[in-house]
N, C-alpha and C positions, 0 to 999 in steps of 0.2 A: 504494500500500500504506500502509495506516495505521499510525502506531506504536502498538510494544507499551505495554499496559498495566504499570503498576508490579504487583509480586505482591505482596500484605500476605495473609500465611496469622497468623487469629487463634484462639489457644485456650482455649474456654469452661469455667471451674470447672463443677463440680458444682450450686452456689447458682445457675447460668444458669438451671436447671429447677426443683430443690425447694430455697426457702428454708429455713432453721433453721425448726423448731416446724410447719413443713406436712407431712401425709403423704402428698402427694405426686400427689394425684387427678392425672387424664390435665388436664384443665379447668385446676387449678395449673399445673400444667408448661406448658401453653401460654399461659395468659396470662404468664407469668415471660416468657415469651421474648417479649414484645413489643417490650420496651424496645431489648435489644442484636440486635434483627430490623430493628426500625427504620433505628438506625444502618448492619448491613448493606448495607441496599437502598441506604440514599444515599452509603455508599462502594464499591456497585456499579459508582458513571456513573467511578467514575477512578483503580479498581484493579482486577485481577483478585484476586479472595477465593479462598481455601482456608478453612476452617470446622473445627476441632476440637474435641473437647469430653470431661467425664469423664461418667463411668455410675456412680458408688460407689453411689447409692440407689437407683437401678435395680438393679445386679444383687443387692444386699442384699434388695429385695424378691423378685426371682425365687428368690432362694435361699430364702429364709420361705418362700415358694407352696409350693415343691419339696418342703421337707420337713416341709411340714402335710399332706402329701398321700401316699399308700400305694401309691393306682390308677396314679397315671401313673410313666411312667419316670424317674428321676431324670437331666437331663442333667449331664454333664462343664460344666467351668467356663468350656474356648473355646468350646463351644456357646451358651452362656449370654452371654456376651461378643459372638457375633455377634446374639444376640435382640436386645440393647441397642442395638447399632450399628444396628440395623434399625428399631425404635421410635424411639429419639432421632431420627435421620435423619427419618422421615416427622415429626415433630412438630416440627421445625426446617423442614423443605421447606413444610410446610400456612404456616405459619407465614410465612414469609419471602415464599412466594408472595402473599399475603393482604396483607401490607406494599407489596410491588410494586406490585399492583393499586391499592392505595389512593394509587399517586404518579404510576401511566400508564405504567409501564417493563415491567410483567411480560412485554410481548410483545415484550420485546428483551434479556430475560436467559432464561439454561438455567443449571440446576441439578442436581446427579444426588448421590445419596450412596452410595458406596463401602466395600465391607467391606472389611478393611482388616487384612493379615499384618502383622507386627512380627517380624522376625529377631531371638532371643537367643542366647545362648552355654550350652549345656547344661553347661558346665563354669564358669559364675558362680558364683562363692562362693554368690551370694545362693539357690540350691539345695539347698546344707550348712546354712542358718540362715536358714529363711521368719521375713519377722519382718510381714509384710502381712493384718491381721486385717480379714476382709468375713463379710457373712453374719449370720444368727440369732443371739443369747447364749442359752447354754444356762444351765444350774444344772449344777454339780459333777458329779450322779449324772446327770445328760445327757451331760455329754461325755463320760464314763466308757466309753460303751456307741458311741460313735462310734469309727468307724473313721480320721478324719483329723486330722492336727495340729492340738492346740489351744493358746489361749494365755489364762490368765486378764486378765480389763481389771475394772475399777471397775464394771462394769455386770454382768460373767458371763464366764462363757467364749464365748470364737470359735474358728472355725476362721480357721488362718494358714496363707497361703501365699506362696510365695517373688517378691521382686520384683526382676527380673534389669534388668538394665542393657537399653536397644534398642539396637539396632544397625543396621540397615537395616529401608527400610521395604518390604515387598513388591513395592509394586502403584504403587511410585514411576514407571514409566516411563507406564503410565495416568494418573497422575494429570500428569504432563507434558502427555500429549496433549490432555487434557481443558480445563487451563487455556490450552494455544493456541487453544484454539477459545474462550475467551470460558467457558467452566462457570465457575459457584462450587462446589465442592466439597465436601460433608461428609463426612471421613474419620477412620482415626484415633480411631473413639469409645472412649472408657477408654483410652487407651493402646496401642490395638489387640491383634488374637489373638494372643499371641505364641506362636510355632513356632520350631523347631529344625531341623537339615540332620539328615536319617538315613535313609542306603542311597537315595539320590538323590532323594530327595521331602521335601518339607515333613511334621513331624508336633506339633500340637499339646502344649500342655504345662500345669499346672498353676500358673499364677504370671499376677500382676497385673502390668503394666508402667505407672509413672507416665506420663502424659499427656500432662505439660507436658515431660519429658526424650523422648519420641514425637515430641513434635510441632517438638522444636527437632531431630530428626536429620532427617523429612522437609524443614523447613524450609530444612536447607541441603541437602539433596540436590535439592533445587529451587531452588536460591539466591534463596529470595526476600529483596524488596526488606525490607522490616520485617516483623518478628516480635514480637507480642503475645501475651502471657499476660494475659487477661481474669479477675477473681473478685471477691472481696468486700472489698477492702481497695485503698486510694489508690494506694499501690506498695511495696517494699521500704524497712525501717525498719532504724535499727540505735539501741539501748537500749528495743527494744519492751517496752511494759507500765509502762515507768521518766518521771519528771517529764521527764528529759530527751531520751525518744522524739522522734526526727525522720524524717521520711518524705525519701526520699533524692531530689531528679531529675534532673537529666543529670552521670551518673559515668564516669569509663573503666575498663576492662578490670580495670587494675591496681591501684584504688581496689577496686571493688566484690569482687575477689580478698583484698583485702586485710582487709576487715571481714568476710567468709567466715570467714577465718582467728580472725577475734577472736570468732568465736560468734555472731556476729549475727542467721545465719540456721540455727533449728532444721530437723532433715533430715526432721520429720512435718511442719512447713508450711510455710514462705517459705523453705527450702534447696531442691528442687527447681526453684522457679519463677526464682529467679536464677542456678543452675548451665545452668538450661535457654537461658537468654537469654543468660549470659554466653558459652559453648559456642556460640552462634550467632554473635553478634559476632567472637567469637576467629576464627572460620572464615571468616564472610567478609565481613567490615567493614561489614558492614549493620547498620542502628537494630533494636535487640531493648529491647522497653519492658515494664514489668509495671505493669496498670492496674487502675482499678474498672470493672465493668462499664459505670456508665453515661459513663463518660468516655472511650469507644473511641475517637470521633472527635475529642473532643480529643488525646488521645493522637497520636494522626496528624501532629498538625498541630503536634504538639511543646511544648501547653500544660499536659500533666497525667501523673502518672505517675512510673515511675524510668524514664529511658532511658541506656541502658549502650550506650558505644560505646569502639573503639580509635582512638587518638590518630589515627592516618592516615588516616581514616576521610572519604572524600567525601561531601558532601549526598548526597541522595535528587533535591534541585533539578539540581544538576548532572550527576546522570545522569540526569535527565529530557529536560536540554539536549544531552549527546551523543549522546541517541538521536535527536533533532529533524537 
């Protein structure tokens, strides 16, 4: 019997697909994903992968389609949610498989991508006060005549809607199975559907779940070995924007807890991605690093990045060696 593979589950920003300033053609989005498709395949041969990633300008765009349109039916927001999981997934899989081929391995990796529940709490504050603006900007005398919460921005108004904390991931006990067998996994897209418990069945809900706080609960509900948060910036900074900005890399728990505190990290961009990773090391003493995309595999290997770990915390080498 051969040993198991290390588990590195990584999760792709939104910039993985459509950079700043592109609108986002099919053609864009798949070449964008070359670069961290690459990396993929060659940390194929000596982890098993889990793949995450977010949807904001996807589902932004289906929501424009929707409501330039009269004829067709207007979907609900978790329908719209599982469309994305379903496009991204296939433009990540063409993609990845295409990289494979190009190195000789594609005939000894499987790949599947997964729609993908996210358990919330229908009694999250974040319910009483959506503060998550996606979608179209209207003009004033546009939202007027709409029927859903809105919220003025610098651009127009948006529709807002609520963004609850995750809590468990559905389809976690598949996605176990699936990474014993050797899959890379693509789940998890946007933060996944999130649903609620009501009268014994799952039912969908109206609310965006952040993706990178998604993707660190699946993480550890699969204990994987490292956990990445993938986007467009080196790693977590504290005095961003300031002469004295520094880009942070190997902190503990209690450090990066600590500059939390001092404001460091705002809760529309870099509070998430270090609550996510801090939240994962807290659990289960495993490497949670937040990097740029093209530095994944350095990242890995401990050269690039912020990586957040707890004082007690064993190599990733040494349990490589008690599983040998």
């Amino acid at each position: 019997m051969t040993d198991k593979k290390p588990i590195l589950l990584i999760a792709f920003g939104g910039n993985a697909l459509i950079q700043k300033g592109q609108p986002g053609t099919a053609s864009q989005q798949i070449e964008n994903l070359k670069l961290p498709m690459k990396q993929i395949a060659e940390l194929s041969k000596d982890y098993t992968l889990i793949i995450t990633h977010g949807n904001g300008p996807q589902v932004g765009n289906l929501l424009l389609q929707q409501e330039s349109c009269e004829e067709v039916p207007k979907m609900p927001l978790e329908i719209i949610g599982a469309m994305t999981q379903g496009q991204i997934g296939y433009m990540i899989e063409s993609s990845l498989n295409t990289v494979l081929m190009e190195i000789g391995i594609n005939e000894q990796q499987y790949f599947v991508t997964m729609i993908t529940y996210v358990v919330v709490d229908e009694n999250d504050p974040a319910f009483r006060n959506p503060t998550k603006p996606i979608g179209p900007f209207y003009t004033e005398e546009e939202a007027s005549n709409l029927s859903y919460n809105m919220v003025k921005t610098d651009k127009g108004y948006r529709r807002v809607v609520a963004s609850p904390k995750p809590l468990s991931i559905v389809e976690r006990r598949e996605i176990k199975k699936l990474i014993e067998m050797d899959f890379i996994v693509i789940c998890c897209g946007g933060g996944g559907i999130p649903v609620i418990h009501k009268e014994r069945k799952f039912r969908g809900v109206e609310a965006v779940i952040d993706k990178d706080l998604a993707s660190s609960v699946l993480a550890r509900e699969i204990n994987a070995d490292i956990f990445i948060v993938a986007s467009d910036v080196k790693g977590a900074a504290v005095h961003w924007g300031k002469p004295e900005q520094r880009i942070l890399q190997k902190v503990t728990l209690s450090e990066i807890d600590e500059y939390a505190k001092e404001g460091h990290f705002p809760a529309g961009s870099m509070g998430p991605k270090v609550e996510a990773v801090a939240r994962f090391s807290q659990n289960t003493g495993n490497r949670g690093i937040i990097c740029h995309l093209e530095d994944i595999e350095k990242a890995v290997r401990g050269d690039a990045g912020t990586e957040i770990r707890v004082k007690a915390q064993k190599s990733l080498e040494e349990k490589c060696q008690r599983k040998k």
